[in-house]
BABAFI-631590 format. One record per residue (C-alpha): y, x, z; residue number from 1; residue in one letter. Coordinates in steps of 0.1 Angstrom, whole numbers, plus 5000, padded with zeros to 4 digits. Example, Ala and Ser with C-alpha at 12.3 -4.5 7.8 and 13.67 -1.06 7.14 Angstrom:
% residues 2
<rec v="4955" u="5123" w="5078" seq="1" type="A"/>
<rec v="4989" u="5137" w="5071" seq="2" type="S"/>
//
This chain:
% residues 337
<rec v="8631" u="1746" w="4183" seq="1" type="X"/>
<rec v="8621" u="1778" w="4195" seq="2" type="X"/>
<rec v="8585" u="1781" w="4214" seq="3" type="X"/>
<rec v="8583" u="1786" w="4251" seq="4" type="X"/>
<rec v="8549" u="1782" w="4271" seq="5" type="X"/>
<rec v="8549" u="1766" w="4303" seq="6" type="X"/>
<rec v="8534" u="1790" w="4327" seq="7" type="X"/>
<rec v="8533" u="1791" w="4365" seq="8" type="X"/>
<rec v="8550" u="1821" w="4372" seq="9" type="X"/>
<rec v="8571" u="1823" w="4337" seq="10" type="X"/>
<rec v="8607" u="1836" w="4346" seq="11" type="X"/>
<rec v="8631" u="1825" w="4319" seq="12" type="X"/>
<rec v="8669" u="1810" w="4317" seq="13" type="X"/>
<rec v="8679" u="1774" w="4311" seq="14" type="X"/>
<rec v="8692" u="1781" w="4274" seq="15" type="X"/>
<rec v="8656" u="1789" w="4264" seq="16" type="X"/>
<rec v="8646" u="1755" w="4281" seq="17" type="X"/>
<rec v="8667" u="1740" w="4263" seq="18" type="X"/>
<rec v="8658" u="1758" w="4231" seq="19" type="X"/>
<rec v="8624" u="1750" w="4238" seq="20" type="X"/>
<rec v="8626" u="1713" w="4246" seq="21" type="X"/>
<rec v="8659" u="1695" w="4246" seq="22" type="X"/>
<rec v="8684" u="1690" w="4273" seq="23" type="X"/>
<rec v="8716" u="1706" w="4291" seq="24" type="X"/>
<rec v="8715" u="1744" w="4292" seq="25" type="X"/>
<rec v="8746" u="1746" w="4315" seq="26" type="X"/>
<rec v="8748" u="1719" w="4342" seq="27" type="X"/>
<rec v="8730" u="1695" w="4364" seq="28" type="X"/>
<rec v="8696" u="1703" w="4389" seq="29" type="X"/>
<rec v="8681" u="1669" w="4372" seq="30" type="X"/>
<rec v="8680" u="1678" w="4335" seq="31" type="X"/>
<rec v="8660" u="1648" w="4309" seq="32" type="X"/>
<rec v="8644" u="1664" w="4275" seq="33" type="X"/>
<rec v="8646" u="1629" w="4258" seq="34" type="X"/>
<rec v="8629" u="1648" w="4227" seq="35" type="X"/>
<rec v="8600" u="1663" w="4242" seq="36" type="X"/>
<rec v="8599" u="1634" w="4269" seq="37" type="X"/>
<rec v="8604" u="1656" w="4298" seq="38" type="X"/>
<rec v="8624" u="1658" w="4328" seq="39" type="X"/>
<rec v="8636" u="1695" w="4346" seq="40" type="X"/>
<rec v="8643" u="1699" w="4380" seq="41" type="X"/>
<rec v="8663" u="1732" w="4391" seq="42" type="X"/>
<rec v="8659" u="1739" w="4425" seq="43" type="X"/>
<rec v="8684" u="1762" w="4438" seq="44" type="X"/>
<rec v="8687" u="1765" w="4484" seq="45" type="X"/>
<rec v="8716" u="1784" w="4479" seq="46" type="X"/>
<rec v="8736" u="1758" w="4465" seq="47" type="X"/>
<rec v="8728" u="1730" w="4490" seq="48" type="X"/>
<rec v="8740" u="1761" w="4519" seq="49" type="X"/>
<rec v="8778" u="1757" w="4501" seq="50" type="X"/>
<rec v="8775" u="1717" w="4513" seq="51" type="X"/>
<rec v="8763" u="1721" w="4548" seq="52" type="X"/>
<rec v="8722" u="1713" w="4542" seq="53" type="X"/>
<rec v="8689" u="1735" w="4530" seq="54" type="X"/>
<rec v="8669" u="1708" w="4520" seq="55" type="X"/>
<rec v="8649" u="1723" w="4493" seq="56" type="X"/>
<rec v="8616" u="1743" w="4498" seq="57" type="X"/>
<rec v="8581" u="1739" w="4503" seq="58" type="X"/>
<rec v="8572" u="1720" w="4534" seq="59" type="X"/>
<rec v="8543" u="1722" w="4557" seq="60" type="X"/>
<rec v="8512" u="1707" w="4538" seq="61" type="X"/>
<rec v="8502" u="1676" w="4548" seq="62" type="X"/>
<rec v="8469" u="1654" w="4547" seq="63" type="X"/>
<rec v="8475" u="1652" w="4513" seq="64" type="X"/>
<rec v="8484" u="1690" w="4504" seq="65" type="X"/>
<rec v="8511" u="1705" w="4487" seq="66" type="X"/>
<rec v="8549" u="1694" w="4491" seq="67" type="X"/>
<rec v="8577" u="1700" w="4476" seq="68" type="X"/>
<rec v="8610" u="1686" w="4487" seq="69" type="X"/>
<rec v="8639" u="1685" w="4465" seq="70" type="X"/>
<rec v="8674" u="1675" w="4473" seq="71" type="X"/>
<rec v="8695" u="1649" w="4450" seq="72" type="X"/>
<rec v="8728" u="1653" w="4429" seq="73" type="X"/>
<rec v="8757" u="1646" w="4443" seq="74" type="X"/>
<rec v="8783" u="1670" w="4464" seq="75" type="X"/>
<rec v="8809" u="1647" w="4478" seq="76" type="X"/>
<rec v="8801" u="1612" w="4495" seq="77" type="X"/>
<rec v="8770" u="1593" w="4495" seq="78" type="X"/>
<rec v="8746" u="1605" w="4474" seq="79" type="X"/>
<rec v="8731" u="1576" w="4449" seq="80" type="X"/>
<rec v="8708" u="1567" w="4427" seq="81" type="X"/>
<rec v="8729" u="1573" w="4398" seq="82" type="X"/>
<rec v="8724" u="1592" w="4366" seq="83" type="X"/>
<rec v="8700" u="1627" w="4374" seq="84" type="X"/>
<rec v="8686" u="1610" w="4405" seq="85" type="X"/>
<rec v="8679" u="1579" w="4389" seq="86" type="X"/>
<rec v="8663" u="1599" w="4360" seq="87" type="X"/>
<rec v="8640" u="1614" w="4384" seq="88" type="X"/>
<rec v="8632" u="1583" w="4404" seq="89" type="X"/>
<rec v="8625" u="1566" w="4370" seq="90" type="X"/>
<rec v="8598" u="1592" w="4362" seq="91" type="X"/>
<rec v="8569" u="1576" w="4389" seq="92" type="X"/>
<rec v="8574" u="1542" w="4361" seq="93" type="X"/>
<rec v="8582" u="1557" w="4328" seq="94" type="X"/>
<rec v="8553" u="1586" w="4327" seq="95" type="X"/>
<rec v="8578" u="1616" w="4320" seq="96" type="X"/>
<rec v="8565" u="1644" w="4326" seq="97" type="X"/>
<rec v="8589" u="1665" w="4355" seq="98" type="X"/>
<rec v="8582" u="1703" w="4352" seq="99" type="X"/>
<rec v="8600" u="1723" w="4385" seq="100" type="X"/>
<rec v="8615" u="1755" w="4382" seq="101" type="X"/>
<rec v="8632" u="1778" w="4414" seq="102" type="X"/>
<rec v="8665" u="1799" w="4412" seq="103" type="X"/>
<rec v="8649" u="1837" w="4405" seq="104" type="X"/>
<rec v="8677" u="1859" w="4401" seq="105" type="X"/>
<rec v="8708" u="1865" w="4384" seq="106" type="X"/>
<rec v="8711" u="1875" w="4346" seq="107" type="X"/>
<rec v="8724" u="1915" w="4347" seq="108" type="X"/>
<rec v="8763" u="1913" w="4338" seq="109" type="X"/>
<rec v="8763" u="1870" w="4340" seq="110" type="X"/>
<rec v="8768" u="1842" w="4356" seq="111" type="X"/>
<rec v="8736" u="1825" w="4342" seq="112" type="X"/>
<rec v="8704" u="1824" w="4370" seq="113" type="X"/>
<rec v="8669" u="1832" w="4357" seq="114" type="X"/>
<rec v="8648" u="1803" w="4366" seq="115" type="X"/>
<rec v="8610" u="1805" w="4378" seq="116" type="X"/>
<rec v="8590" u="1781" w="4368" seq="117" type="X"/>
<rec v="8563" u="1768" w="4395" seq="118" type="X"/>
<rec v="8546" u="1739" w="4376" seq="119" type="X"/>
<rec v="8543" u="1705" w="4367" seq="120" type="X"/>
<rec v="8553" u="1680" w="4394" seq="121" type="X"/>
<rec v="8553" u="1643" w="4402" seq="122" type="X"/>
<rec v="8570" u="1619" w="4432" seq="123" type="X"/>
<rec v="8551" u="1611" w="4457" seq="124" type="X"/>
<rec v="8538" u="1578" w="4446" seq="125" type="X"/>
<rec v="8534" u="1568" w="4490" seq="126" type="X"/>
<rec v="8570" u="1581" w="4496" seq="127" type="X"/>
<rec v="8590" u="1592" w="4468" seq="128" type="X"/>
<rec v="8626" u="1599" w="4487" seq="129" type="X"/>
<rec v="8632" u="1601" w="4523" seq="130" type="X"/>
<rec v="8670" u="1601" w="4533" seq="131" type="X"/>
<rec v="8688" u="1629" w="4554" seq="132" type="X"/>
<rec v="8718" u="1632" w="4567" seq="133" type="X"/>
<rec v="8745" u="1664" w="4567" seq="134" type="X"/>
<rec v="8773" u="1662" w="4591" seq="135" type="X"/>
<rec v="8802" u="1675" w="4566" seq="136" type="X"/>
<rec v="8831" u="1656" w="4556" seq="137" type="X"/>
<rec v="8851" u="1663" w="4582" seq="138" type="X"/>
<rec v="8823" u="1653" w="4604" seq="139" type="X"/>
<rec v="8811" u="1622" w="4590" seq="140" type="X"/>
<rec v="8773" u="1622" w="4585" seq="141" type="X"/>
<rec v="8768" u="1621" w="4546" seq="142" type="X"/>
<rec v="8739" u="1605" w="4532" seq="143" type="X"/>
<rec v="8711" u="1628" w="4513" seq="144" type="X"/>
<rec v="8685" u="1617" w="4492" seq="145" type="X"/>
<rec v="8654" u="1644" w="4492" seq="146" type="X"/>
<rec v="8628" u="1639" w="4467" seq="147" type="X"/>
<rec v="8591" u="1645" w="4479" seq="148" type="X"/>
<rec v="8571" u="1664" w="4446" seq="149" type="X"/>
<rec v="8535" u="1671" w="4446" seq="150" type="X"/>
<rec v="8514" u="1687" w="4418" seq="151" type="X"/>
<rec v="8508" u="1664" w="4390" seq="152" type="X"/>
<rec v="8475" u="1654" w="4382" seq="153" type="X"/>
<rec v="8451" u="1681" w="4377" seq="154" type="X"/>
<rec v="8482" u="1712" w="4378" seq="155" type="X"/>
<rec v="8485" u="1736" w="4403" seq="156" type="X"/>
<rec v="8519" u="1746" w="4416" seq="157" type="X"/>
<rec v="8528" u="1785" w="4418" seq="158" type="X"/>
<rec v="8544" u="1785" w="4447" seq="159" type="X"/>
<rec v="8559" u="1821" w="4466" seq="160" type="X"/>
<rec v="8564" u="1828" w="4507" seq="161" type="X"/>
<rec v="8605" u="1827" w="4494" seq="162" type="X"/>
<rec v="8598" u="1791" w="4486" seq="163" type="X"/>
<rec v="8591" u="1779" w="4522" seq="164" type="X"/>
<rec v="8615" u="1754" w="4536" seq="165" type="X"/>
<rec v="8645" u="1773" w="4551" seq="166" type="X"/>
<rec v="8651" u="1763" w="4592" seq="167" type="X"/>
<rec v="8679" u="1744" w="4604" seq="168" type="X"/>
<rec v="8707" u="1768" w="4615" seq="169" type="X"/>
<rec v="8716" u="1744" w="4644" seq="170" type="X"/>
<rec v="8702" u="1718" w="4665" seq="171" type="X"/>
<rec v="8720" u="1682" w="4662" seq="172" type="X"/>
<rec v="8713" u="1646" w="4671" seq="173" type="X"/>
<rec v="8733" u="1623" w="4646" seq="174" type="X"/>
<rec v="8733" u="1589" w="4658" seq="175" type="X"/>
<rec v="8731" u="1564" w="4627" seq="176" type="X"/>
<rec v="8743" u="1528" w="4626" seq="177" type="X"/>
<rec v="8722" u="1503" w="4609" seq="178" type="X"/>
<rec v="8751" u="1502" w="4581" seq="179" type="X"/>
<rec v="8744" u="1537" w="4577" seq="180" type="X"/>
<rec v="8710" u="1536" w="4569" seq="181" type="X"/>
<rec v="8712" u="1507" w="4546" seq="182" type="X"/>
<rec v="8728" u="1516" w="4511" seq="183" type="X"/>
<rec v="8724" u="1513" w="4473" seq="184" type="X"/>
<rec v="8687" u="1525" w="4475" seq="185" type="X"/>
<rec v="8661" u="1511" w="4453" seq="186" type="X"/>
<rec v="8629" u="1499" w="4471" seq="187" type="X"/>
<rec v="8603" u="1519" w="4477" seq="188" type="X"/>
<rec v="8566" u="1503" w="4471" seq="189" type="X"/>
<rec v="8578" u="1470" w="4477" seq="190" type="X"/>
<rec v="8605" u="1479" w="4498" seq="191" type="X"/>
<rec v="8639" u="1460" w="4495" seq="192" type="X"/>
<rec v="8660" u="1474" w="4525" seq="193" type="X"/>
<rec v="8652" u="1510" w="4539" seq="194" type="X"/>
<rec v="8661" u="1507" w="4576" seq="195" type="X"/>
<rec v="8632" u="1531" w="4593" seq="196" type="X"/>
<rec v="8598" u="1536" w="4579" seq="197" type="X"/>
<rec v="8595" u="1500" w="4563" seq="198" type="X"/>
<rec v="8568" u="1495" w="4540" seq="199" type="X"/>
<rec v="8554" u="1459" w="4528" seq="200" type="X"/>
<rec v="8521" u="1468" w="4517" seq="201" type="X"/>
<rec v="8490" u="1474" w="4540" seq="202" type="X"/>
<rec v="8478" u="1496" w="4518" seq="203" type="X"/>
<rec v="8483" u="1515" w="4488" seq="204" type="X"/>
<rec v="8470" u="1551" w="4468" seq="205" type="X"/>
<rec v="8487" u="1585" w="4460" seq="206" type="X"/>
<rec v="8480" u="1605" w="4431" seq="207" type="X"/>
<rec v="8479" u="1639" w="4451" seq="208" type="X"/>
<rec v="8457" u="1668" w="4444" seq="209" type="X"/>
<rec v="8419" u="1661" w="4448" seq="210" type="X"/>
<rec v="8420" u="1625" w="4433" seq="211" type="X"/>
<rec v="8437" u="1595" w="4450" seq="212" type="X"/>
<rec v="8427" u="1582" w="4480" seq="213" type="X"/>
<rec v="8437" u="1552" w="4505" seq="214" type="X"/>
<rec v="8466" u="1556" w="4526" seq="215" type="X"/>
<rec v="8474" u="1532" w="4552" seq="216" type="X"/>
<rec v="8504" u="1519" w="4562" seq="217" type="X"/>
<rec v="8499" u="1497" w="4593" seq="218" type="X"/>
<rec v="8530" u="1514" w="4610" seq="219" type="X"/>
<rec v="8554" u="1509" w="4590" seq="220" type="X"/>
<rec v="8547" u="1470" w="4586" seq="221" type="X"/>
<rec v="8543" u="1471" w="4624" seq="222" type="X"/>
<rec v="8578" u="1487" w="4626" seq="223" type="X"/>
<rec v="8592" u="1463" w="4599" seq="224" type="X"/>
<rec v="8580" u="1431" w="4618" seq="225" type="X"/>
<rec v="8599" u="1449" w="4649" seq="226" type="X"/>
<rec v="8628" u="1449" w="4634" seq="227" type="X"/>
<rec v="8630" u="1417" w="4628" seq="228" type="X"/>
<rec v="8618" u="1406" w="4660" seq="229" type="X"/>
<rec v="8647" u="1425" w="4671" seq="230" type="X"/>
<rec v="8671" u="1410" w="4650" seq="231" type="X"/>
<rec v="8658" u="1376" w="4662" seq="232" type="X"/>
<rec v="8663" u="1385" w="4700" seq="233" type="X"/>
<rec v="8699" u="1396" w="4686" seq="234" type="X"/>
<rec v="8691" u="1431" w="4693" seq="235" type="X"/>
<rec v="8708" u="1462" w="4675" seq="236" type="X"/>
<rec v="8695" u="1489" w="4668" seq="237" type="X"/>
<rec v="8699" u="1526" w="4654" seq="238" type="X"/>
<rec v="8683" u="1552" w="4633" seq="239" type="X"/>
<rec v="8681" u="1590" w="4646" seq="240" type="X"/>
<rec v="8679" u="1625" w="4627" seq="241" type="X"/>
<rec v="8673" u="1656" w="4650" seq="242" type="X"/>
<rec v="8671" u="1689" w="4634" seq="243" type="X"/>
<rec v="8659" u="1719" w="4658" seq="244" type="X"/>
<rec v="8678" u="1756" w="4650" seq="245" type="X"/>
<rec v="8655" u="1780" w="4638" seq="246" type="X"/>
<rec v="8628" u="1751" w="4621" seq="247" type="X"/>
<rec v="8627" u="1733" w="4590" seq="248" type="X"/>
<rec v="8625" u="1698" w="4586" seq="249" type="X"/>
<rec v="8638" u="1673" w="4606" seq="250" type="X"/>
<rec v="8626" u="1648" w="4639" seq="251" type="X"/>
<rec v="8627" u="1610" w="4631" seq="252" type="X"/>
<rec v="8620" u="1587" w="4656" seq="253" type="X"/>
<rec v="8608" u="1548" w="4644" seq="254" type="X"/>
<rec v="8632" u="1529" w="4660" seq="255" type="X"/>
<rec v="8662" u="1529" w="4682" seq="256" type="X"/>
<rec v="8669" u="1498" w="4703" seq="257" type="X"/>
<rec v="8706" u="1499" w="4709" seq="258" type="X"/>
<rec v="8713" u="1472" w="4734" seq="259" type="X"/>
<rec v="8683" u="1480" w="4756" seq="260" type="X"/>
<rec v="8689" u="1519" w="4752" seq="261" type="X"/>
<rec v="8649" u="1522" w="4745" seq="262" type="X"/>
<rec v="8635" u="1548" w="4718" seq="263" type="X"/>
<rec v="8603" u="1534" w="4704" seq="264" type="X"/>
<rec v="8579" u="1555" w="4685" seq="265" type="X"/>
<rec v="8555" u="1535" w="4667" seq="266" type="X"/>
<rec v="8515" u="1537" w="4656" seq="267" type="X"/>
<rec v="8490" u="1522" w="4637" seq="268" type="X"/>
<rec v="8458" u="1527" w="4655" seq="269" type="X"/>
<rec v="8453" u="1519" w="4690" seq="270" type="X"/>
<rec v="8430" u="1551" w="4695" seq="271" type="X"/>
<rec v="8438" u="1572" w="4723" seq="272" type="X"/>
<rec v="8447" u="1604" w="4699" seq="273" type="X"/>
<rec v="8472" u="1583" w="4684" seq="274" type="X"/>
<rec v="8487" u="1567" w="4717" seq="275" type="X"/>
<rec v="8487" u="1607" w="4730" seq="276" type="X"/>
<rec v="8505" u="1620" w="4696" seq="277" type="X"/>
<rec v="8532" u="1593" w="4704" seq="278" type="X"/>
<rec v="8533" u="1603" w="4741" seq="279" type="X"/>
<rec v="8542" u="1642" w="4729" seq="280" type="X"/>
<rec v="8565" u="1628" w="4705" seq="281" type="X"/>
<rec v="8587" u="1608" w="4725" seq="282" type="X"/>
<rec v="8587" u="1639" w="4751" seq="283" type="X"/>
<rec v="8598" u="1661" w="4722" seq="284" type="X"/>
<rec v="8634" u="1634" w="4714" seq="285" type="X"/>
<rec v="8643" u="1629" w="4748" seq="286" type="X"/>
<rec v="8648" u="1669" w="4750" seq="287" type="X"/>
<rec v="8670" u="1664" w="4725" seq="288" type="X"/>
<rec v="8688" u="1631" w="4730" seq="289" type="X"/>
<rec v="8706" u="1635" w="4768" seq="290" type="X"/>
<rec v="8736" u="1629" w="4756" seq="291" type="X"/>
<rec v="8722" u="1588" w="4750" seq="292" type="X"/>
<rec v="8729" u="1568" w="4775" seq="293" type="X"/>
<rec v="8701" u="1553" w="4799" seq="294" type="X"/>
<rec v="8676" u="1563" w="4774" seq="295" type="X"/>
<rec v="8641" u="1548" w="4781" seq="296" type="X"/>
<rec v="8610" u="1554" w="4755" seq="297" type="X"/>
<rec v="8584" u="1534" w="4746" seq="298" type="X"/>
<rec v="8551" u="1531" w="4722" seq="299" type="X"/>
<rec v="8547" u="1500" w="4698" seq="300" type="X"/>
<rec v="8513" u="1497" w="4686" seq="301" type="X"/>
<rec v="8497" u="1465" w="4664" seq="302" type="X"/>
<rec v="8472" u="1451" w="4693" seq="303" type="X"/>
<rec v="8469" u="1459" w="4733" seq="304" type="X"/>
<rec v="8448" u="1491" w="4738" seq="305" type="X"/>
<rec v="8423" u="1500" w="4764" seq="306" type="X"/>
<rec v="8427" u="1499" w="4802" seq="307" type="X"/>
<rec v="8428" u="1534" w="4803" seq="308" type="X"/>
<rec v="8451" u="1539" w="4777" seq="309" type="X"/>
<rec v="8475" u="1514" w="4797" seq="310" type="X"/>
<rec v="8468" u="1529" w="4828" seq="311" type="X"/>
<rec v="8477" u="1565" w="4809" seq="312" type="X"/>
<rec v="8511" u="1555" w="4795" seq="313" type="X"/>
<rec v="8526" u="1541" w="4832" seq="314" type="X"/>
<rec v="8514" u="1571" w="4849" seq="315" type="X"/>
<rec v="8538" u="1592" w="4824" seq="316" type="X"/>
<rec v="8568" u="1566" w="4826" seq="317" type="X"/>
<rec v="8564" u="1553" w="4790" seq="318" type="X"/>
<rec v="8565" u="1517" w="4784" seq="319" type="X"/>
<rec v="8540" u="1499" w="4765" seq="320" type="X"/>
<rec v="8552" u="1470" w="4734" seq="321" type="X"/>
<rec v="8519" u="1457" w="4714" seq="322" type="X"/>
<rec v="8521" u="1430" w="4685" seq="323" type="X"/>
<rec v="8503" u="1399" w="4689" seq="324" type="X"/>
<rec v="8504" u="1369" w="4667" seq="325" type="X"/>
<rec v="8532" u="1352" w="4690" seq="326" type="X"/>
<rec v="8551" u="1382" w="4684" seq="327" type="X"/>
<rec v="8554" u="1416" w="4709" seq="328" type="X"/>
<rec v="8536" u="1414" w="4743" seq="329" type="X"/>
<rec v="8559" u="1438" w="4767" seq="330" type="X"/>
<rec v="8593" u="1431" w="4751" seq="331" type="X"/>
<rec v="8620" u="1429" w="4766" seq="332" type="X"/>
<rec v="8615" u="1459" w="4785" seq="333" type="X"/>
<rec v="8622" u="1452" w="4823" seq="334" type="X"/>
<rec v="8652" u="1475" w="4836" seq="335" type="X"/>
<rec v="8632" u="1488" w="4864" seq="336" type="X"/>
<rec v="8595" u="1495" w="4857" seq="337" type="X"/>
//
């Protein structure tokens, strides 16, 4: 094997990769090393524009800094946890190492891309996938698996203003069933069926730059006993994706209840901040979801908030659902407030 140094910043072609360390030098964005024990992720927009999404890019950072978001194999159906996306999901178990590299440029007189390589990486160990949806297939939504990388344990990630997260090139409201959302996807922390943001731990750590530290996640347990509290009543309910032309990313609300036509957004505190981040956020779907019928909004929380903070939510229309240990004070929602 040839020598190659793994440099921030190096540009250099998948053949000397593979030279290098092992693997494909031809095909696949999900390449294993099983030599050198490594995993290579080829990160390439351009490609994911052919199949109707731009998933890939660096997102806003978060509480927990850098993020890189990474879109699955798989160009016709479902995607799935099958071969190069089950290689990388493997990696936040097996301790291979996953080293990403962006599309660069072309090669003068070939086909073959330079690659840039922006540093070691590893999956989120709080959220390692999140799903999207792309409405191609004649207009069936097709499900997306997006991988979440941050920098690995003490490495740094070169990243370049080209690497942002490109914006949605329309704004669309798919509507998903609660078939949909459900699928041949492995558990995540505990996790055995992904319908929202379920989560069976309290609590639990992410290896992110700056050391680990706590992350709590009282909201999606609240929204997981919801569900089922739902599914008791013999509610049904629905799943959302809004993307907004000209932005990256994508709005998810928590839950959808489909009989009673109310949109829920969910919280894990009580505090007033996080009551009034839930009020802007259900004012921010309903500009998007008119074309729901009878829609009503309310905010779940875990226990029954201040006076005040009652007294705030009726005076802007929003109903109020709290958990108690006989189940959820507020629910059913009356028809007329």
């Amino acid at each position: 094997m040839t020598t190659l140094d793994l440099v921030p910043g190096l540009i250099t072609t998948r053949e000397k990769i593979a030279e290098a360390y092992g693997g494909s030098k031809y095909s696949g964005g999900i390449v294993p090393a099983k030599q050198s024990k490594m995993v290579f992720v080829f990160s390439d927009p351009k490609v994911g524009e052919k199949f109707g999404y731009t998933f890939d890019g660096q997102a806003e950072d978060d509480e927990f800094g850098t993020l890189y978001l990474y879109t699955g194999a798989g160009g016709e159906g479902h995607q799935e946890f099958v071969r190069g996306n089950k290689t990388l999901l493997e990696t936040a178990t097996n301790g291979q190492e996953v080293h990403l590299f962006v599309a660069h440029s072309r090669v003068p007189g070939k086909k073959e891309v330079r690659q840039r390589y922006v540093g070691r990486v590893a999956l989120d160990r709080t959220k390692p996938y999140e799903v999207r949806w792309s409405p191609v297939d004649g207009g069936t939504p097709r499900r997306i698996i997006v991988f979440r990388l941050r920098p690995a344990e003490g490495s740094e990630l070169l990243l370049l203003e080209q690497d942002a997260l490109k914006p949605a090139a329309r704004t669309s409201v798919i509507e998903l069933s609660l078939e949909q959302t459900l699928g041949n996807l492995p558990a995540q922390s505990g996790v055995k069926d992904k319908k929202t943001e379920q989560h069976s731990t309290t609590e639990t750590t992410a290896n992110i730059t700056g050391g680990p530290r706590p992350v709590f996640r009282r909201e999606g347990q609240l929204v997981k006993a919801f569900e089922s509290h739902l599914e008791e009543a013999g509610h049904s309910f629905k799943s959302f994706q809004i993307t907004i032309k000209g932005e990256p990313g994508a709005l998810t609300p928590d839950v959808y209840d489909e009989t009673d036509h109310v949109l829920y957004e969910a919280k894990g505190q009580t505090t007033r901040n996080n009551v009034r981040m839930a009020i802007g956020q259900l004012a921010d779907y309903r500009r998007h979801m008119d074309n729901v019928e009878k829609l009503r909004v309310a905010v779940l929380l875990p226990s029954e908030p201040t006076p005040d903070v009652r007294d705030l939510l009726a005076a802007q229309r929003i109903a109020l659902v709290y958990q108690t240990e006989d189940g959820f004070e507020g629910f059913p929602i009356p028809t007329t407030p």
